[in-house]
Structure formats: structure tokens, C-alpha cells
C-alpha positions in Angstrom: -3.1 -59.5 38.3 -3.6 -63.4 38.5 -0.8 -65.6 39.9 0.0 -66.9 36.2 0.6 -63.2 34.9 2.8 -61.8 38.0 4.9 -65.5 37.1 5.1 -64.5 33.7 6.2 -61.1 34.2 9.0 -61.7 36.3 10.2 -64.1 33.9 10.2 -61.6 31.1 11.9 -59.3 33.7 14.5 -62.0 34.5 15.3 -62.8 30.5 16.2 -59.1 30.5 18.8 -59.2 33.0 22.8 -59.1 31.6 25.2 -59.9 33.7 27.5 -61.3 31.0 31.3 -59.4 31.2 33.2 -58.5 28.2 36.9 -57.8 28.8 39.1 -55.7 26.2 42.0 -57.7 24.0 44.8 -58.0 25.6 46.6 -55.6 23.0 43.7 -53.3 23.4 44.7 -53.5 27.1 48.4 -53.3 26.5 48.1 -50.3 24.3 45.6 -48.4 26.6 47.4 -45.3 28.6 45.6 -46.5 31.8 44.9 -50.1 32.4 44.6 -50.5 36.1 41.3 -50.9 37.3 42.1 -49.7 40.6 42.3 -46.1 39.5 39.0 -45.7 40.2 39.2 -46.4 43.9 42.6 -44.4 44.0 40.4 -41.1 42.5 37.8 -41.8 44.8 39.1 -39.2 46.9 39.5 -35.7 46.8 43.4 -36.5 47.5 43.7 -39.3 45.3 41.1 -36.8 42.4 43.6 -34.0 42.7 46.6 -36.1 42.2 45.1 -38.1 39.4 44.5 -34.5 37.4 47.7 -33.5 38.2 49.7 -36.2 36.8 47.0 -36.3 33.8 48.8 -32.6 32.8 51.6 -32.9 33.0 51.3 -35.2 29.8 50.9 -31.8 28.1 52.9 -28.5 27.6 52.2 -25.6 28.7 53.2 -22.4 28.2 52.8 -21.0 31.4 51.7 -23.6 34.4 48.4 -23.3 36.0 48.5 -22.6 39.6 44.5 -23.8 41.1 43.8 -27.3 39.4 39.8 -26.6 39.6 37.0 -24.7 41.1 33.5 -25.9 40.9 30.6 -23.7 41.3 27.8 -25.9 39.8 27.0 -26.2 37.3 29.8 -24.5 36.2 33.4 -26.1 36.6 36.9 -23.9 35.5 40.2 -26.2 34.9 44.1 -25.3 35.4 43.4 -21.9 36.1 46.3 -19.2 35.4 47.3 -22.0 32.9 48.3 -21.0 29.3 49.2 -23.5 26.3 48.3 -24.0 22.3 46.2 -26.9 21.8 47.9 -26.9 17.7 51.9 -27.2 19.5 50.9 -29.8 21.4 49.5 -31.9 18.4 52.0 -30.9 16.2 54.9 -29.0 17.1 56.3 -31.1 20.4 56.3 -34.0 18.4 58.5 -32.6 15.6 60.4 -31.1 18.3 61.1 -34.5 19.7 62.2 -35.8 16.3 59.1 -37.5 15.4 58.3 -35.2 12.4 58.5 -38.3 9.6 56.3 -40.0 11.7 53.0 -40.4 10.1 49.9 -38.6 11.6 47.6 -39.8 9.0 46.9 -42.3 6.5 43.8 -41.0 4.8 41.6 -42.8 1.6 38.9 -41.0 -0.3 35.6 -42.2 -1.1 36.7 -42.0 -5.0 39.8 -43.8 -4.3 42.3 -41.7 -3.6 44.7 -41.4 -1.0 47.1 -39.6 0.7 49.9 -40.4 3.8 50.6 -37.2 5.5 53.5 -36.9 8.4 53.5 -35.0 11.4 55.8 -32.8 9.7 53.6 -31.8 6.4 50.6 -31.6 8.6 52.6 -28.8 11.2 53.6 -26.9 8.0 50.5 -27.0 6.3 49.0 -26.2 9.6 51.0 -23.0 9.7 50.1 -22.0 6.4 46.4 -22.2 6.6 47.0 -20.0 10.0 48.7 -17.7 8.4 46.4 -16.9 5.5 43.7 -16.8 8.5 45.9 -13.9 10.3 46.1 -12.6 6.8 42.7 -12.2 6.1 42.1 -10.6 9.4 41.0 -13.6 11.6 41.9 -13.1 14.9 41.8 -14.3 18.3 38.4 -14.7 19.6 36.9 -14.4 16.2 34.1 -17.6 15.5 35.1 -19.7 12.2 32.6 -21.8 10.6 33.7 -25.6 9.2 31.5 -27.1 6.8 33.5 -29.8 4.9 33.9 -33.5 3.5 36.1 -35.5 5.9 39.4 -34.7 3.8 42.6 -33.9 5.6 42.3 -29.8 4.8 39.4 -30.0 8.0 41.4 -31.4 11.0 44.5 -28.3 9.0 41.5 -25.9 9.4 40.6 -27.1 13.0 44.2 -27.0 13.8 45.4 -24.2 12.0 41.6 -22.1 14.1 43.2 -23.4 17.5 46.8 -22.1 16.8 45.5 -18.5 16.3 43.1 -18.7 19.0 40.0 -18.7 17.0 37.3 -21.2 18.1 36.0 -22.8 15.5 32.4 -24.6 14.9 32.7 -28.2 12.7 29.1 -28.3 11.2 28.6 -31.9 9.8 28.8 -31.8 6.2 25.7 -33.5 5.6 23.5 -30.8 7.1 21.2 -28.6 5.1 22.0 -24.6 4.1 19.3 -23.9 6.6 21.2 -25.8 9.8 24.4 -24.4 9.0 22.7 -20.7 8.9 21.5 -21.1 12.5 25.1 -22.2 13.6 26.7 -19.6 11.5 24.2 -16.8 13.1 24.7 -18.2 17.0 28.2 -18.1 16.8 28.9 -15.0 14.9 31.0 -16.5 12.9 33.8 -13.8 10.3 34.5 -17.0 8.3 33.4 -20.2 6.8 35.5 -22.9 5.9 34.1 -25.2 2.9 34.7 -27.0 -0.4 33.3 -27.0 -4.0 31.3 -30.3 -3.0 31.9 -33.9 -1.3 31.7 -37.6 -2.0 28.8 -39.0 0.0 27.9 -42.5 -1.2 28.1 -42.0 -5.0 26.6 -38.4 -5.1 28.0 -34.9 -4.9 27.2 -32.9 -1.9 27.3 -29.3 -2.9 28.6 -27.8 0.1 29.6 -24.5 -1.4 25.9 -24.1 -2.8 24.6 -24.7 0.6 27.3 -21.9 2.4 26.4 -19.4 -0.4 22.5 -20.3 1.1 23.5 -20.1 4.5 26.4 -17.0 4.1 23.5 -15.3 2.5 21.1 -15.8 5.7 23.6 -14.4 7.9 25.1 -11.0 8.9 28.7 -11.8 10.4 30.5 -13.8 7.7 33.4 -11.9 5.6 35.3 -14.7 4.2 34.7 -18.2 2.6 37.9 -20.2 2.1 37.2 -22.8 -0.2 39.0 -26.5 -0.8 38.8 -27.6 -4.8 37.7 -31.2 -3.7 35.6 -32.5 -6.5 36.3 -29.9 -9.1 32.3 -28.9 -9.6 31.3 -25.5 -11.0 30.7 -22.8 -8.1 29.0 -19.4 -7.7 31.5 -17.2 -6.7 31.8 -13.4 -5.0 35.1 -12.2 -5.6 35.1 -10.1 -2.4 34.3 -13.0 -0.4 35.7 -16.0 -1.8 39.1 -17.8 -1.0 40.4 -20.4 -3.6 42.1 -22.4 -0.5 44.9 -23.6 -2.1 45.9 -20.0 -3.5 45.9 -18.1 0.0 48.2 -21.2 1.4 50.4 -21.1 -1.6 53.0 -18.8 -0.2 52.6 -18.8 3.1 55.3 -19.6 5.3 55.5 -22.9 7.1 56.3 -20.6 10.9 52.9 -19.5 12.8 53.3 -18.1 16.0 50.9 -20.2 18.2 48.7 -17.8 20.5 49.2 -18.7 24.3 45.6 -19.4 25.6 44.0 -19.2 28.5 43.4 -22.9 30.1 39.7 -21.7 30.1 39.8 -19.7 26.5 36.7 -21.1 24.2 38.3 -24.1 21.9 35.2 -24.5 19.7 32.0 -24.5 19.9 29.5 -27.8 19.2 26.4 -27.7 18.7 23.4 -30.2 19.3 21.4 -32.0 16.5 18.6 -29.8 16.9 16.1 -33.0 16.7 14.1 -31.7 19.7 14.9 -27.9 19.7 17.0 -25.3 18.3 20.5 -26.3 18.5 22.7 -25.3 21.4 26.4 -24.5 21.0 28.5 -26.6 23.7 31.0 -24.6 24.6 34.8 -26.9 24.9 37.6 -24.6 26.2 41.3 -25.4 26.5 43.0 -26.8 29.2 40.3 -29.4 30.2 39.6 -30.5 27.3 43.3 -31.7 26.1 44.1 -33.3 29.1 41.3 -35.2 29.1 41.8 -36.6 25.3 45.7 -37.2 26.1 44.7 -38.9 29.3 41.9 -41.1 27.3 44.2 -41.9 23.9 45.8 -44.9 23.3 49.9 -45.0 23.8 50.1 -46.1 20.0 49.1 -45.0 16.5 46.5 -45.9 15.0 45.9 -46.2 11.3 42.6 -43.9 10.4 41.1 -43.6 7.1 37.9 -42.0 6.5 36.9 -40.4 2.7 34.9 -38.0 1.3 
């Protein structure tokens, strides 16, 4: 390489370097549940690790307290063991509990306009409902349940309502074909699918009950499809199958038991685009994974709003 092209290079090289900082807004800061930098040095340890966890759960309730904090046998890594808690009463019931229950838990705006403001109160009762008409139907602990809907508020009630009877559910994004929600429906061995007539996705109407008749049909395990009237489009329908969503709610009582888990009991089960190879469920179980989003939230509310 000549002198001039080595020069040349290392210039290039040198333009790519960033060494630029950008710190976070001072409300940003102010909101954030940890803001000192220095707990990273102070979790550097195996001391300072354990007592950082520690602390980090007992920002949650459990049902019955863990007793080993971790074991690590790579790749494989258990959390809270002997622990037991419901991931549903600690999104929902502690706060009514603590007198919070007109508090709003989501604002919420639709693609064709519409809206709806929904307080931690109406979301734990219709919570309870939609886990009831699960039990109902015979869903039970451990059994898989498919969620393949528009981003309305009856999916984080589904997801919720999944986790409060202790069945691990699998969101499959709503844009995804018959064909990817088959292979997701078939891994898992999921008894259920959750759904809706249709969704608003820039203009059009995705016709997401169309696709899980497709994919239902591909499949051996399913034995229910709950259904949310979203866009009011005409729908095949099995009546030995089919759930009308708002019917198996309607009289359901606003009390649900929630199931005490295991710390290390399956949550749900994500899976992997599938871009590069067949998809692969990622497996989230309980304990870990809600002290880890309680320890990463803000302190403070946020207003969401996100249609379909």
C-alpha cells in the first residue's frame, strides 16, 4: 500500500470515530428509578450484585418469598428460587389496593380516531373477567394461548388476564401472515387463540380472523378462538370453536383468583422473526423477568397511545 493510501485510510478511520456524549434531560433523569451512575461500580461485585437484586425485589409482592436469589449453571440462569407471586396482582391489584384504582393506566387512541381512557380499576376488572371466561372454557395453568391482535386495549386484558391464570401466552405481531402464526401456534401447543374480526393498519383492514381460521386450520392443538369485534367486518365462523369476546366477558365477575407462580414458572413465550431460520420461542419466566421491568421503569406515568 503506498504512503498516500495508508494516510488516507487512517483518516477515513479517524472521521469514523464518536466520542461525542449525550446526557439524558434532566426530567428524564429526575423521573428515572435509578440515576446514580455509580451503581455500576457498587454491582461490580458479587456483594454489591447480590444486594443490588435484592433490593430490586423487594419493589414487588410476592406471595411466598424466595429463599436462593440465583444459581447459574451456564448457559442456564434460575432467579428467586422457592419464590411465588402473580405477575397480573402486581400490575393491577396492589395498586387498587393502595388506593390508586382511579388512577389511569392507559390513555389509548385508535388509528380511525377513537379513543378510550381506561383506569387501573376498569383494567383489574376487565382483567378478571377475560380470566374468568378463560378458566371457563377450560384454560388452565400451563396451557399455551396464542395472541394475534391490533394494538387495542383487549391485548395487554388478554396478556394480563393469561398471566393471572398461569397460562403463558405467545403475542404474535399482528402483521404476520396465517402461515407464521401456524408455526407459532404448532411450537407452542397452543388450546387457544386470541384474535379480532380485523385491524386498522395504515388505511387498510388486516383480516386477522381470516388469517387464524388459515393458521387454526394448520394446526392440531387449538380448541378455542376468542374473538374482539374491532372493525365490524364479516367473519367465517365455527360455532364449536368461536368466542364472540365480548359475550363470554359479559357476565363474568370482576374477582379472579390469581394463580401463585413459581418465580421460575414460563410467563410467555417470544418468538424470533424467523428472517434467518425457523423461529425460536424465547422462553421469559416470572420472577426475573418483573423485577427486572420494575427495576428499569420510570417512577412516573407516562401517557401511551398506540391504535389499531
Amino acid at each position: 500500500m503506498a504512503t498516500e493510501e495508508r494516510v488516507e485510510s487512517a483518516t477515513i478511520e479517524n472521521l469514523l470515530r464518536e466520542e461525542r456524549t449525550f446526557p439524558p434531560p434532566r426530567d428524564f433523569v429526575a423521573n428515572a428509578l435509578i440515576s446514580d451512575p455509580s451503581v455500576h461500580q457498587k454491582a461490580a461485585s458479587e456483594d454489591g450484585f447480590r444486594a443490588f437484586w435484592t433490593d430490586a425485589a423487594e419493589r414487588i409482592d410476592w406471595i411466598e418469598p424466595w429463599n436462593e436469589l440465583y444459581t447459574w449453571d451456564l448457559p442456564y440462569t434460575k432467579w428467586f428460587l422457592g419464590g411465588k407471586l402473580n405477575i397480573s396482582a402486581n400490575c393491577l391489584d396492589r395498586h387498587v389496593a393502595a388506593g390508586l384504582g382511579s388512577r389511569v393506566a392507559y390513555y389509548w387512541e385508535g388509528e380511525p380516531g377513537d379513543s378510550r381512557t381506561i383506569t387501573y380499576q376498569e383494567l383489574l376488572d376487565e382483567t378478571c373477567r377475560m380470566a374468568n371466561a378463560l378458566r371457563e372454557l377450560g384454560v388452565k395453568r400451563g396451557d399455551r394461548v396464542a395472541i394475534y391482535m391490533p394494538m387495542i386495549p383487549e391485548l395487554p386484558v388478554a396478556m394480563l388476564a393469561c398471566a393471572r391464570i398461569g397460562a403463558p401466552h405467545s403475542v404474535v405481531f399482528g402483521g404476520f401472515s396465517a402461515d407464521a402464526l401456524a408455526g407459532r401456534i404448532e411450537d407452542a401447543e397452543c388450546v387457544a387463540v386470541i384474535t379480532a374480526d380485523g385491524g386498522y393498519r395504515k388505511g387498510a383492514v388486516v383480516p386477522l380472523k381470516a388469517n387464524a381460521d388459515e393458521a387454526i386450520e394448520r394446526t392440531s392443538s387449538v380448541k378455542h378462538c376468542i374473538v374482539v369485534r374491532r372493525t365490524g367486518a364479516e367473519v367465517a365462523w365455527d360455532a364449536s370453536r368461536d368466542h364472540w369476546y365480548h359475550d363470554i366477558v359479559a357476565d363474568q365477575s370482576t374477582t379472579a383468583e390469581p394463580e401463585a407462580m413459581d418465580s421460575e414458572d414460563l410467563l410467555y413465550l417470544l418468538y424470533t422473526s424467523g428472517t434467518t431460520a425457523k423461529p425460536k420461542g424465547i422462553m421469559h419466566t416470572t420472577g426475573g423477568y418483573l423485577t427486572g421491568v420494575a427495576t428499569t421503569r420510570p417512577i412516573s406515568a407516562r401517557r401511551t397511545s398506540a391504535g389499531s
